[in-house]
N, CA, C and O of each residue as an XYZ file, in Angstrom:
876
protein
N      84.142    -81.401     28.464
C      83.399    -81.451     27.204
C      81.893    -81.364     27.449
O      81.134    -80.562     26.904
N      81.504    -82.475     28.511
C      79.862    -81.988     28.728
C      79.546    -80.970     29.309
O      78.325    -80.812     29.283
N      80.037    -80.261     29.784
C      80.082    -78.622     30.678
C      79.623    -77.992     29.478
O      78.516    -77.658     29.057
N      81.298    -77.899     28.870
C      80.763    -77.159     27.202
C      79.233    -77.356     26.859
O      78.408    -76.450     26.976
N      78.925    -78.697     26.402
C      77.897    -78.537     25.678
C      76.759    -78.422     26.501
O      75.735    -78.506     25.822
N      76.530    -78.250     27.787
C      75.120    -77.781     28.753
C      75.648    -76.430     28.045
O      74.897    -76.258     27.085
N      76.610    -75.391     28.092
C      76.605    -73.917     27.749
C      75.771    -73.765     26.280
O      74.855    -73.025     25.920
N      76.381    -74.608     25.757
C      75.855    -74.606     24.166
C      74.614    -74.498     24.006
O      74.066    -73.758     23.190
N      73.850    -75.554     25.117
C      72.590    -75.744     24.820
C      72.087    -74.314     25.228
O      71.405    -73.577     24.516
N      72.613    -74.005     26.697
C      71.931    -72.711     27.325
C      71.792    -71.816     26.098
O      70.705    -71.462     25.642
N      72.968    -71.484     25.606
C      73.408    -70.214     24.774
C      72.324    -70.681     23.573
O      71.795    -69.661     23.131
N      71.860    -71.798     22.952
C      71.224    -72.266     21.954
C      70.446    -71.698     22.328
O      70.383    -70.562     21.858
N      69.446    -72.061     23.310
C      67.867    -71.679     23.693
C      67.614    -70.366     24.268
O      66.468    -69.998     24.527
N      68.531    -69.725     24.455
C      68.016    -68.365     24.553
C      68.255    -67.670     23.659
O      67.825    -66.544     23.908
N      68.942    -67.753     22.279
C      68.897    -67.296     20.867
C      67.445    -67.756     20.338
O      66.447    -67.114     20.011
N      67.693    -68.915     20.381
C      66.038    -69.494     20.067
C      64.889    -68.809     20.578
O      63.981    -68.554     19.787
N      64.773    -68.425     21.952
C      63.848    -67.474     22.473
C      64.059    -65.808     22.076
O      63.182    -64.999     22.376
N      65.139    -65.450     21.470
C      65.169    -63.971     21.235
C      64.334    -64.324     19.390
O      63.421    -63.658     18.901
N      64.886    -65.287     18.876
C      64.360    -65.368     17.476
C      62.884    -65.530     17.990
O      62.337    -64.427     17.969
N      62.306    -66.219     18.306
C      60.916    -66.366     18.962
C      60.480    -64.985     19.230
O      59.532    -64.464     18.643
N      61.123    -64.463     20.039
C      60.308    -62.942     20.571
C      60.446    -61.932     19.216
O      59.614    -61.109     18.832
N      61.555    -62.207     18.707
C      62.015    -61.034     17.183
C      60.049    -61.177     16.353
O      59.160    -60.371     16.079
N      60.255    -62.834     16.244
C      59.015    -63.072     15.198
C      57.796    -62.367     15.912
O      57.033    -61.584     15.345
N      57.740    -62.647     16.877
C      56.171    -62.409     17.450
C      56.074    -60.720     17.205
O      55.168    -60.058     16.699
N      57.415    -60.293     17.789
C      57.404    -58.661     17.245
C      57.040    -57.771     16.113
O      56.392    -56.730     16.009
N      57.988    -58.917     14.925
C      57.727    -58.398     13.443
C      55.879    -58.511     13.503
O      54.882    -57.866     13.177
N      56.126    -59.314     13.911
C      54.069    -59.664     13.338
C      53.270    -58.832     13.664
O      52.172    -58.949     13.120
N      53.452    -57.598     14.709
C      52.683    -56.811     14.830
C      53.011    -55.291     13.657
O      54.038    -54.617     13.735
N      52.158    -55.092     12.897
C      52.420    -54.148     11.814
C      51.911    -52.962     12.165
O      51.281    -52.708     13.192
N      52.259    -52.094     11.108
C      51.596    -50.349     11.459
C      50.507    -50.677     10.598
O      50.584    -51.186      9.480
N      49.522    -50.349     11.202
C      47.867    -50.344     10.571
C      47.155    -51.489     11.171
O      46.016    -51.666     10.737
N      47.631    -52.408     12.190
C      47.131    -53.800     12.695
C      46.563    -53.103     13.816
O      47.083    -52.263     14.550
N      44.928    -53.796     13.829
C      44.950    -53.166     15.246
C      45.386    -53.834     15.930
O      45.844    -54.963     15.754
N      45.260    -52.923     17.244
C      45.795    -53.200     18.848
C      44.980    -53.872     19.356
O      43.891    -53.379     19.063
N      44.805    -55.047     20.184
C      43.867    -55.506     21.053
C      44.142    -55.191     22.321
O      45.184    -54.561     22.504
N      43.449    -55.476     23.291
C      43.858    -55.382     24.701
C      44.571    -56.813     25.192
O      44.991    -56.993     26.335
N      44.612    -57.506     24.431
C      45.476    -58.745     24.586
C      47.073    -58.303     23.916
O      48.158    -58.315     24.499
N      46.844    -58.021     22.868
C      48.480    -57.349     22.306
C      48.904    -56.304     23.256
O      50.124    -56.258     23.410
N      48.027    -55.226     24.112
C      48.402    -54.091     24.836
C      48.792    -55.369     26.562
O      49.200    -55.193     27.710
N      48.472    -56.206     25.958
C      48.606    -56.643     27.822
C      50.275    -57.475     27.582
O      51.166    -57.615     28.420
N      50.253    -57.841     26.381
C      52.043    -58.551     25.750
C      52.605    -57.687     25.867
O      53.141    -57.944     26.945
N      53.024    -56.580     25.541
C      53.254    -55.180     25.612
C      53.589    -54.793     27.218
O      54.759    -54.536     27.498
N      52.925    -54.767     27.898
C      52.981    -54.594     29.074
C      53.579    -55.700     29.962
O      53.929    -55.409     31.105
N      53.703    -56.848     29.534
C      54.339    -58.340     30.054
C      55.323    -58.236     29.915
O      55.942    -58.744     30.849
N      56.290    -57.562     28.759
C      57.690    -57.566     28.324
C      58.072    -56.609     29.517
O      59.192    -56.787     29.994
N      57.455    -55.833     29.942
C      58.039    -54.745     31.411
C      58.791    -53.842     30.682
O      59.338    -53.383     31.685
N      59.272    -53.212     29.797
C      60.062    -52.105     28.951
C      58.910    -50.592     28.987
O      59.472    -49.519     28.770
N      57.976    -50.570     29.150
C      57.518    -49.580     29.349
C      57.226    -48.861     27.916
O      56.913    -47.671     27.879
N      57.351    -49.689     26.683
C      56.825    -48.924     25.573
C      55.672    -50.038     24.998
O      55.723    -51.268     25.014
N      54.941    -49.410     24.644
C      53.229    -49.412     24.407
C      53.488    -50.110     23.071
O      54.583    -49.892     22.553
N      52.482    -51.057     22.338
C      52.232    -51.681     21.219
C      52.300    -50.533     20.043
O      52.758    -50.653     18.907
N      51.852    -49.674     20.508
C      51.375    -48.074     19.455
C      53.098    -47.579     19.416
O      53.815    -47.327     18.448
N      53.377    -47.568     20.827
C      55.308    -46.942     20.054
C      55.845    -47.796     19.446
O      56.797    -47.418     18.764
N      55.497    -49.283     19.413
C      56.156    -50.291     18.303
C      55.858    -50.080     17.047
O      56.819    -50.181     16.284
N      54.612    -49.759     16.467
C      53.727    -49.741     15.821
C      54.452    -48.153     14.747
O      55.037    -48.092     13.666
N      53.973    -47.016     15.839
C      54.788    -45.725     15.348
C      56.400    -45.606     14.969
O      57.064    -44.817     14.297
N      56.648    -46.642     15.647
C      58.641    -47.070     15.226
C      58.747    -47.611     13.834
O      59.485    -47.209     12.934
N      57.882    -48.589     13.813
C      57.920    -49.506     12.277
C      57.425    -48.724     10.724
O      57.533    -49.108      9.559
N      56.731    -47.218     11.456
C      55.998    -46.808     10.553
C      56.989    -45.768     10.174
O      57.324    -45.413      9.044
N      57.514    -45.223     11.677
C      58.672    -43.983     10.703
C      59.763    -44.831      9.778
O      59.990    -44.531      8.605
N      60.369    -45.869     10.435
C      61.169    -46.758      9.488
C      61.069    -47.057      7.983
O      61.855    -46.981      7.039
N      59.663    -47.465      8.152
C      59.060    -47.703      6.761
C      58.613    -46.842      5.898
O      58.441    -47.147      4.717
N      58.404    -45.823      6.313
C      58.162    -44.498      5.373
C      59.741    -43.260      5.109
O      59.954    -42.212      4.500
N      60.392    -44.062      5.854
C      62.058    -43.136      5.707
C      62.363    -44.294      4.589
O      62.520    -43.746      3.498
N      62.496    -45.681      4.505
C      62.952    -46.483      3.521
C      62.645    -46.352      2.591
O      63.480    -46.405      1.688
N      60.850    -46.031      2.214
C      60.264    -46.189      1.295
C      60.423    -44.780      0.117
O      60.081    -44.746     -1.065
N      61.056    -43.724      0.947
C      61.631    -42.376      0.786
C      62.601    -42.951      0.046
O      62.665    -42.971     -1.183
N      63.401    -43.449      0.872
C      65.129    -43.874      0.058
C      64.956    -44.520     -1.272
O      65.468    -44.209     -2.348
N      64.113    -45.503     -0.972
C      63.844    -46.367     -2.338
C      63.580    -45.313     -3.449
O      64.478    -45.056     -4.252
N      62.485    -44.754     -3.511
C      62.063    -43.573     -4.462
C      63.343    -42.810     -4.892
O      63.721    -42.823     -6.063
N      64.118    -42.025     -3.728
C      65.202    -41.049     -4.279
C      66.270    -42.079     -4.742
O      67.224    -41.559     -5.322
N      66.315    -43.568     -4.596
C      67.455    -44.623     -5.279
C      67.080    -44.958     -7.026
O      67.890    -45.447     -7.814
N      66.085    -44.677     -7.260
C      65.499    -45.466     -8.460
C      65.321    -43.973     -9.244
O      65.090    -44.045    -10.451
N      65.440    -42.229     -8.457
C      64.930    -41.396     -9.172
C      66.601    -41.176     -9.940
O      66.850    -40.888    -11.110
N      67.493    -41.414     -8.877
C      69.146    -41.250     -9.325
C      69.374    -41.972    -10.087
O      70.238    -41.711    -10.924
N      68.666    -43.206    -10.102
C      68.898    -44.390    -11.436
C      68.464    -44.033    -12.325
O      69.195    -44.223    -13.297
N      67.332    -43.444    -12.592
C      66.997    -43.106    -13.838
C      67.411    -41.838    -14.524
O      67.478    -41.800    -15.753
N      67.732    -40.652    -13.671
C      68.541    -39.832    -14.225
C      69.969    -39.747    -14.302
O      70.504    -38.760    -14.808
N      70.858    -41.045    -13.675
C      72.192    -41.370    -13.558
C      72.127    -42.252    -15.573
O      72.933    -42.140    -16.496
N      70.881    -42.985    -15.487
C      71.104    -43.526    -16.887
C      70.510    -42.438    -18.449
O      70.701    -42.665    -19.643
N      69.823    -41.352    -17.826
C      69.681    -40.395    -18.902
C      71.141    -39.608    -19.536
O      71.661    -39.506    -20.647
N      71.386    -39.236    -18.436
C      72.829    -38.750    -18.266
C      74.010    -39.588    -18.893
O      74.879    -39.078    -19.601
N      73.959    -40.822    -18.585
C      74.938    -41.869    -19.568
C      74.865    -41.707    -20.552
O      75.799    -41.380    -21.284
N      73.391    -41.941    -20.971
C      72.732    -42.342    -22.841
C      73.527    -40.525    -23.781
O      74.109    -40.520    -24.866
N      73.277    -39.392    -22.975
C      73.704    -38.339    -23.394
C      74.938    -37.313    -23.461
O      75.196    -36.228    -23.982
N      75.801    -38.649    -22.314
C      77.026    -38.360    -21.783
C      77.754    -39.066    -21.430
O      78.249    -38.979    -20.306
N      78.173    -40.375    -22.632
C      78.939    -41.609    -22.601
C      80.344    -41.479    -21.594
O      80.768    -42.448    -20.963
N      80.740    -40.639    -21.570
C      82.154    -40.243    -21.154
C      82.313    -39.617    -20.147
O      83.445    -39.358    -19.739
N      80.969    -39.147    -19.381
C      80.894    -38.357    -18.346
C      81.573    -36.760    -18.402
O      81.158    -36.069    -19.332
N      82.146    -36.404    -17.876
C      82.734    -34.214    -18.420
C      83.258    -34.796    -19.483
O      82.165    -34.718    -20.044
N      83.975    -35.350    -20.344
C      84.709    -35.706    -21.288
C      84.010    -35.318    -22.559
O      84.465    -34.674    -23.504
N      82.529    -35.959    -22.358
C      81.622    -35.882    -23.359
C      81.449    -34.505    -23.596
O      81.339    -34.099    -24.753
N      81.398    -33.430    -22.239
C      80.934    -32.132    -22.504
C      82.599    -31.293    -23.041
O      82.862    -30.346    -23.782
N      83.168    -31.952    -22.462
C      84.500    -31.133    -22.511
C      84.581    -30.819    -24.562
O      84.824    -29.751    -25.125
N      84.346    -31.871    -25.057
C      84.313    -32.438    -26.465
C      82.825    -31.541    -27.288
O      82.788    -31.059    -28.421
N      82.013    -31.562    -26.502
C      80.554    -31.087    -26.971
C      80.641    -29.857    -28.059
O      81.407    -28.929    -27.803
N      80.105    -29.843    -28.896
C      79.695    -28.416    -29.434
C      78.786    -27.399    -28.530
O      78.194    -28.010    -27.640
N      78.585    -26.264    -28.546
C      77.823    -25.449    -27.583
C      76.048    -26.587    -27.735
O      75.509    -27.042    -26.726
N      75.515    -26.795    -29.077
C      74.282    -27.076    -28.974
C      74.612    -28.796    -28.378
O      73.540    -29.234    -27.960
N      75.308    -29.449    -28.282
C      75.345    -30.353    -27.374
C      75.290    -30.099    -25.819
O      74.484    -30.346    -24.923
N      76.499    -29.501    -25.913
C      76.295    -28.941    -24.338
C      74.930    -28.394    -23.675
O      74.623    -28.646    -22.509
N      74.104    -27.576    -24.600
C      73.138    -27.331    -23.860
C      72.002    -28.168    -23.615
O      71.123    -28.056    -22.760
N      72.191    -29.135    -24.625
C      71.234    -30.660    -24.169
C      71.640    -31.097    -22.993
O      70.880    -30.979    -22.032
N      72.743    -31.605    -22.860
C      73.887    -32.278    -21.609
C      73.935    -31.499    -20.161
O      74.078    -32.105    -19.099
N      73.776    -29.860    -20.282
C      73.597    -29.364    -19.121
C      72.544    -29.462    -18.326
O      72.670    -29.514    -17.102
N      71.291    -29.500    -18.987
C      70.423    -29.767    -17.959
C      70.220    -31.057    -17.378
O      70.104    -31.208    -16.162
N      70.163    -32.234    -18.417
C      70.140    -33.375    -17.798
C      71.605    -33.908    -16.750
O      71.733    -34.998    -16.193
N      72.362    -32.994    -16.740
C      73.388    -33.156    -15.505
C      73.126    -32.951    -14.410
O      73.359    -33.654    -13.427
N      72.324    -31.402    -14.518
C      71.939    -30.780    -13.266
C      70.633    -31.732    -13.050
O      70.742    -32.066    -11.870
N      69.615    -32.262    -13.498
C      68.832    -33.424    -12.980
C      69.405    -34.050    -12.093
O      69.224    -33.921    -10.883
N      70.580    -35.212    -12.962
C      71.701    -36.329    -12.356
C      71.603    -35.780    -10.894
O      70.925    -36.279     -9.996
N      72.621    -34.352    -10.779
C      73.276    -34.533     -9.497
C      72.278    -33.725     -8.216
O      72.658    -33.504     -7.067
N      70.776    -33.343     -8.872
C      69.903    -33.087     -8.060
C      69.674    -34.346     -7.592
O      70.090    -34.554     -6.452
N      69.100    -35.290     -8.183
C      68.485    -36.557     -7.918
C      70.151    -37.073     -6.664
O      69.891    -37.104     -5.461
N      70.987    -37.262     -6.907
C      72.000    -37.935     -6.221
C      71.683    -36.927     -4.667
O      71.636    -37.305     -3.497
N      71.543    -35.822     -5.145
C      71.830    -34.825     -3.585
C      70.324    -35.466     -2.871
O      70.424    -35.985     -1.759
N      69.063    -35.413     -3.491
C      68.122    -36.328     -2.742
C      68.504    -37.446     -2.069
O      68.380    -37.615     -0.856
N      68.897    -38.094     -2.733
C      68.950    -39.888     -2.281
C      69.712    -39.401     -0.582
O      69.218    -39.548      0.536
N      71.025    -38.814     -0.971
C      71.768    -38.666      0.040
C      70.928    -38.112      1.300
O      71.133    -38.445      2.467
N      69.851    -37.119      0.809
C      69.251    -36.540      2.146
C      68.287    -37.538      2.568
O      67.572    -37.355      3.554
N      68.228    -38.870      1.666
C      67.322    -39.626      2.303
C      67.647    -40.712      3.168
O      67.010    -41.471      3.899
N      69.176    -40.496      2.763
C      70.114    -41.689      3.575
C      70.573    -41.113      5.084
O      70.939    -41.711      6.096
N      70.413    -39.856      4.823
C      70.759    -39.274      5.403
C      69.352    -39.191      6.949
O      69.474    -38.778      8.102
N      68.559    -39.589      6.460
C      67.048    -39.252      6.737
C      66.703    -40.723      7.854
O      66.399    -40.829      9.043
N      66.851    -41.317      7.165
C      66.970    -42.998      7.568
C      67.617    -43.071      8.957
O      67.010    -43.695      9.828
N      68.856    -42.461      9.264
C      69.392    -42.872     10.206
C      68.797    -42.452     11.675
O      69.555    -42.743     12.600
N      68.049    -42.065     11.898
C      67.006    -41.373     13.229
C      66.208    -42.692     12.951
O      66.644    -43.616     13.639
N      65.134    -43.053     12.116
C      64.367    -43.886     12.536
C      65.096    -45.458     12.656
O      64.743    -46.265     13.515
N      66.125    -45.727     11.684
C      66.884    -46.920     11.838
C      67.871    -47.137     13.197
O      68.423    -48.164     13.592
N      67.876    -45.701     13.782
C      68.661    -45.943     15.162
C      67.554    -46.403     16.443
O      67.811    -47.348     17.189
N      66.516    -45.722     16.542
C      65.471    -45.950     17.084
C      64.486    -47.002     17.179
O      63.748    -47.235     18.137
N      64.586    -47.844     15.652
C      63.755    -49.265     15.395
C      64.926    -50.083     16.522
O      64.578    -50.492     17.630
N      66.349    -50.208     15.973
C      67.179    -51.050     16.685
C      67.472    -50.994     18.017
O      67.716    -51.985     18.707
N      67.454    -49.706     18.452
C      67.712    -49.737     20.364
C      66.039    -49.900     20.699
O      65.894    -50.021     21.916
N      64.815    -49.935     20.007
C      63.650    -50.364     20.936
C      63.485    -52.123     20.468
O      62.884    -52.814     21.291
N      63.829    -52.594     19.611
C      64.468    -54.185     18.974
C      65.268    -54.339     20.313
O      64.425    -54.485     21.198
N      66.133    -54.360     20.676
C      67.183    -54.467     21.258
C      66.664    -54.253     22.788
O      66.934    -55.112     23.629
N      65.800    -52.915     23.187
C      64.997    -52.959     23.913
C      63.823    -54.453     24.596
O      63.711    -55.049     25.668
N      63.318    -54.498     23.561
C      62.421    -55.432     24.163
C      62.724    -56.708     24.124
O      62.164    -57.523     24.856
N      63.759    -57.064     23.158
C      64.180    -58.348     23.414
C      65.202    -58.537     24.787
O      65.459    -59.652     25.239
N      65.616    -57.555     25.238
C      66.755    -57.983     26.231
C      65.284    -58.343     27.869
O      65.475    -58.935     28.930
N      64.221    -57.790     27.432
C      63.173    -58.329     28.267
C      63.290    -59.680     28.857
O      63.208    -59.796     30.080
N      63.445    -60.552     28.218
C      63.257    -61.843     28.762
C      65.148    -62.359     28.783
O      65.653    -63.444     28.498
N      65.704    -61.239     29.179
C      67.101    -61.641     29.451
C      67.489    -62.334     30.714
O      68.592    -62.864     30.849
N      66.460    -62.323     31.746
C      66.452    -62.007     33.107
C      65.312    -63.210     33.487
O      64.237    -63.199     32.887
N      65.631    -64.379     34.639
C      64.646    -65.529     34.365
C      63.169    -64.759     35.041
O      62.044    -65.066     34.645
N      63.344    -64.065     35.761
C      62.297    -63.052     36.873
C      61.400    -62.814     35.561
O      60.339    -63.399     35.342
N      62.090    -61.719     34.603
C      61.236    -61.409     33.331
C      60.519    -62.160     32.861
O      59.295    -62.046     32.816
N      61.450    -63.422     32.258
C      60.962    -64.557     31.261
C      59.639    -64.901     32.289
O      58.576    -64.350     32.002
N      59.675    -65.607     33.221
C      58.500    -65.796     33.991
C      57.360    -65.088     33.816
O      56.267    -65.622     33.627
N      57.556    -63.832     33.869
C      56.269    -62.900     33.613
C      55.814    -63.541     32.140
O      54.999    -64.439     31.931
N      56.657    -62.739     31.139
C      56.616    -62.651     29.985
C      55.948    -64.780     29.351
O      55.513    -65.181     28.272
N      56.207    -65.492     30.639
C      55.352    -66.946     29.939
C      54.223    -66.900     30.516
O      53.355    -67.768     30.420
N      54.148    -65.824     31.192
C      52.054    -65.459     31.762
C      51.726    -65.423     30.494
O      51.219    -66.419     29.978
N      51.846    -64.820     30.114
C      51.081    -63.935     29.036
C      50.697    -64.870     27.805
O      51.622    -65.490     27.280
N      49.544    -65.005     27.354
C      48.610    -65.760     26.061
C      49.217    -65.276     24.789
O      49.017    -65.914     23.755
N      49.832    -64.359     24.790
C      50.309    -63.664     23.023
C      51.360    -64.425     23.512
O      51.256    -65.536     22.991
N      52.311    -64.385     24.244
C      53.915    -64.665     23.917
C      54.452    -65.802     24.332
O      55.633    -66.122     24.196
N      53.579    -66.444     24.856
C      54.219    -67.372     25.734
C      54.343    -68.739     25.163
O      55.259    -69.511     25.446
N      52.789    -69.142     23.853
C      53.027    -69.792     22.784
C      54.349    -70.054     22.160
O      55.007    -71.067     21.924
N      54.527    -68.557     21.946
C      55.579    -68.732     20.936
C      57.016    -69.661     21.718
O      57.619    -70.541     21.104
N      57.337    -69.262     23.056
C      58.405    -69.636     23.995
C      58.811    -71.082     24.809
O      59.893    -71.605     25.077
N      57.187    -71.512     25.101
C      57.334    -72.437     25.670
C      57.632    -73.565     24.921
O      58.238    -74.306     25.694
N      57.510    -74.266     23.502
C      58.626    -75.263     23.201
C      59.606    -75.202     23.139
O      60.269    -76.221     23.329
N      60.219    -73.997     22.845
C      61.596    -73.865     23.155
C      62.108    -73.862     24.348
O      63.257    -74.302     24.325
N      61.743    -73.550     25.400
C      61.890    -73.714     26.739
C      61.850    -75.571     26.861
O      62.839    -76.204     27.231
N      61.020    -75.986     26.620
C      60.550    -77.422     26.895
C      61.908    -78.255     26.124
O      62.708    -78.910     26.791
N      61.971    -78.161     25.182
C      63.238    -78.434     24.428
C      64.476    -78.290     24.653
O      65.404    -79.088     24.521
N      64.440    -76.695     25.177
C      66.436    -76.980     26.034
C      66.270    -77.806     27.555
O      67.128    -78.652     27.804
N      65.532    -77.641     28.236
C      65.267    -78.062     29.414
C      65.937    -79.469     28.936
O      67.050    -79.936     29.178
N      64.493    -80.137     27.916
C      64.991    -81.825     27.935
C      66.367    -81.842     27.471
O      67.151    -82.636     27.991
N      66.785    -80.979     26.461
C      68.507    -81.620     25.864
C      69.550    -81.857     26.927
O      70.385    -82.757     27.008
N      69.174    -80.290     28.147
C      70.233    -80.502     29.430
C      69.720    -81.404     30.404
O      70.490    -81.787     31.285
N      68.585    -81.790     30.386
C      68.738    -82.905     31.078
C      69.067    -83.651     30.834
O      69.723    -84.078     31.784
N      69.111    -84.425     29.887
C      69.562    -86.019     28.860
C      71.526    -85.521     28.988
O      72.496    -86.212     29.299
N      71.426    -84.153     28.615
C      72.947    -84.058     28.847
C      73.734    -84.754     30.511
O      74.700    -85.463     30.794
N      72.503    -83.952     31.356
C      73.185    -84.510     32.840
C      73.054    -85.567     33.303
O      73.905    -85.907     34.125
N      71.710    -86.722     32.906
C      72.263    -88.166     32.930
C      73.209    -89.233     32.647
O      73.680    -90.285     33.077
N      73.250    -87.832     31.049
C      74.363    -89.622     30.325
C      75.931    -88.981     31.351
O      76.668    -89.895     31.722
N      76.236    -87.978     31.632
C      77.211    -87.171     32.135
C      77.587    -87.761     33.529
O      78.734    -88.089     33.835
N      76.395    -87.869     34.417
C      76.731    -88.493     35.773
C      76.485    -89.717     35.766
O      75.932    -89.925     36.846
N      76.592    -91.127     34.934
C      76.554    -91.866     34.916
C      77.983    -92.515     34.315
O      78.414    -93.663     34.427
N      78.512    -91.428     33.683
C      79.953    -91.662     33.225
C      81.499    -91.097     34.184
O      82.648    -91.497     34.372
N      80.660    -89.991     34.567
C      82.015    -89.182     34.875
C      81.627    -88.380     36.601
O      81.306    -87.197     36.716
N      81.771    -89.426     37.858
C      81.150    -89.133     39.192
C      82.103    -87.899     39.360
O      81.663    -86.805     39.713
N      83.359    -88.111     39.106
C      84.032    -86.871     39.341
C      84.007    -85.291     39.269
O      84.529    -84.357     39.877
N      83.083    -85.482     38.152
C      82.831    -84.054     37.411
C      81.616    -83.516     37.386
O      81.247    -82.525     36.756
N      80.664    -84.598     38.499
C      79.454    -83.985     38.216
C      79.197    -83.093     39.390
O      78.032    -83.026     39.780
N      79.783    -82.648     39.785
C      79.411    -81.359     40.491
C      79.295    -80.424     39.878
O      78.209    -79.844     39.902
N      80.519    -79.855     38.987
C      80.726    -78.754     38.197
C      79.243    -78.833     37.238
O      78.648    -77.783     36.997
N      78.840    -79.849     36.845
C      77.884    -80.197     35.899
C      76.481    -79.534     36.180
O      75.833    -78.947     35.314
N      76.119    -79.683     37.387
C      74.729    -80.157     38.527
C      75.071    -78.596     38.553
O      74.065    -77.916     38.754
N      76.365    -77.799     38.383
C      75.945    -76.572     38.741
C      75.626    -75.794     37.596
O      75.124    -74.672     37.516
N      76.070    -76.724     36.580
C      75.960    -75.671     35.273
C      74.361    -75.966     34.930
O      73.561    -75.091     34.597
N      74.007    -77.620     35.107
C      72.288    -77.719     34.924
C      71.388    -76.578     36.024
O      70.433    -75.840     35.781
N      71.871    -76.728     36.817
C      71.016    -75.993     38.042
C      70.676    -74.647     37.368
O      69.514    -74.318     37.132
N      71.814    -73.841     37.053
C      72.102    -72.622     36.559
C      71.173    -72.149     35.507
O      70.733    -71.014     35.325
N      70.909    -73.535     34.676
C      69.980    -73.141     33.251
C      68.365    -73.557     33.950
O      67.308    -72.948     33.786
N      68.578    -74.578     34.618
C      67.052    -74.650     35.560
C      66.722    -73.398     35.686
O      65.966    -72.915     34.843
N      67.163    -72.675     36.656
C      67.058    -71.471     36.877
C      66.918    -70.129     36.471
O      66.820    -69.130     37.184
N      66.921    -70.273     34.580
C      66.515    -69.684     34.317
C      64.969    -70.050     33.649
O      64.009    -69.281     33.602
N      65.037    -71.567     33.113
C      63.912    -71.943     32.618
C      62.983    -72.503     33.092
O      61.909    -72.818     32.579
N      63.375    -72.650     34.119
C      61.891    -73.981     34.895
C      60.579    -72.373     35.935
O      59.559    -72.566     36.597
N      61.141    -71.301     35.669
C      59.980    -70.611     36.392
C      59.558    -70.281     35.012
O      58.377    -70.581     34.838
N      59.988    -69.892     34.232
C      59.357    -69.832     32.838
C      58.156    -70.519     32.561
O      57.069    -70.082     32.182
N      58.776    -72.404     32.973
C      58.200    -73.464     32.582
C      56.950    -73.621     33.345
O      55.827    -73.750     32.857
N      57.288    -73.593     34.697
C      56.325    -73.306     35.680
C      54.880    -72.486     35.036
O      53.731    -72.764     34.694
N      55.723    -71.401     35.126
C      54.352    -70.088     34.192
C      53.400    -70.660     33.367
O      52.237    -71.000     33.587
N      54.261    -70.719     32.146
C      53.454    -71.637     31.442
C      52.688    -72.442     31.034
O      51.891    -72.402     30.097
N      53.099    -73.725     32.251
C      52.315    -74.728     32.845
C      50.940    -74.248     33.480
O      49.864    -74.846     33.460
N      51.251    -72.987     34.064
C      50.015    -72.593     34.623
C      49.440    -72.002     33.989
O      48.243    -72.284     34.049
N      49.728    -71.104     33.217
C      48.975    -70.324     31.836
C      48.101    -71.684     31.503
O      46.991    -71.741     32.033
N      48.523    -72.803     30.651
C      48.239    -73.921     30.142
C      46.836    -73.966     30.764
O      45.763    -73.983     30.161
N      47.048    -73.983     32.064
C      45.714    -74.737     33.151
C      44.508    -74.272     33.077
O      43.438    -74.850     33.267
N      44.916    -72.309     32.555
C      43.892    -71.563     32.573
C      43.600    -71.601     31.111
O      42.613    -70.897     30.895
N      44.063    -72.138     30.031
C      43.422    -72.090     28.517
C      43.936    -71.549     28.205
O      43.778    -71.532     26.984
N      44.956    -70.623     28.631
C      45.720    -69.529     27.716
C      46.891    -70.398     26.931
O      47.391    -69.612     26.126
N      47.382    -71.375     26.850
C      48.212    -71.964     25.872
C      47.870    -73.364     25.727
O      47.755    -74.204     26.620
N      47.648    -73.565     23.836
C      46.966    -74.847     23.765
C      47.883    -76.148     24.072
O      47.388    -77.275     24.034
């Protein structure tokens, strides 16, 4: 049972550190400038793409969505012209007199112009929405690796964000491996290896940090 929950904790705090790195990510926007402090975070994560390809990722995203939105609301409004003039959908025309029908024909051909947009915009979306998520996916798997994380708690932009969470699973598995080997001598080997294991990924982290700290880079 305490095995389990050292995993729990592990598995806790490095979700906690990907949500941590997600936020610090979102926060950099298209139109923000770049500093040479954001270009040096950038370069700490070790992935090899630049603040500006984050930047140019968020922007094709956001201008393919902002596309969709437009061709979603242009189909709405000619999907509801089309209702108001064509309760019944073909039924209505099937029924029409010729001078109905020729009201009803054009605002159809609107309708299913506007629908063939949307689609090319959905259609449009999927290049930059594949590309936001494998460079997402990209830079968070950065600090997958304790070697990485270490770097990545040099650094003054990111390391803020990481190190209570680091500080926080550390203490839970430790408090886990006292009350644990004070109860159960038998089992604390298996234990000491599962703490060791999460040491090992967090205490060079912690280390970093600590030393970042020394130099002013984290308050």
């Amino acid at each position: 049972m305490c095995l389990d929950q050292i995993k729990a904790v592990a598995i806790e705090g490095k979700r906690s550190l990907l949500h941590a790195l997600a936020r610090w990510l979102s926060s950099i926007r298209p139109g923000q400038a770049i500093t040479k402090e954001i270009r040096n975070a950038f370069r700490a994560l070790g992935t090899g793409l630049t603040a500006e390809d984050w930047q140019m990722t968020q922007t094709n995203y956001d201008d393919a969505e902002a596309r969709l939105k437009e061709a979603a609301a242009e189909e709405a409004k000619a999907q509801a012209e089309y209702d108001r003039v064509a309760p019944w959908g073909v039924v209505s025309s099937f029924f029409a007199d010729d001078g109905r029908k020729g009201q009803i024909e054009p605002i159809k051909v609107r309708r299913d112009q506007a629908s063939q947009n949307r689609q090319k915009a959905e259609a449009a979306m999927e290049a930059p929405r594949h590309l936001l998520n494998s460079r997402s996916e990209r830079l968070l798997r950065a600090i997958s690796s304790p070697e990485q994380l270490q770097i990545v708690c040099r650094d003054p932009q990111i390391a803020p964000n990481l190190l209570p969470i680091i500080q926080e699973t550390a203490s839970k598995a430790g408090s886990l491996w006292i009350t644990h080997s004070r109860k159960h001598v038998s089992t604390s080997a298996k234990m000491e290896g599962a703490v060791r294991q999460l040491q090992g990924y967090y205490n060079g982290a912690s280390a970093s940090a600590a030393l970042l700290s020394q130099r002013g880079g984290v308050a």
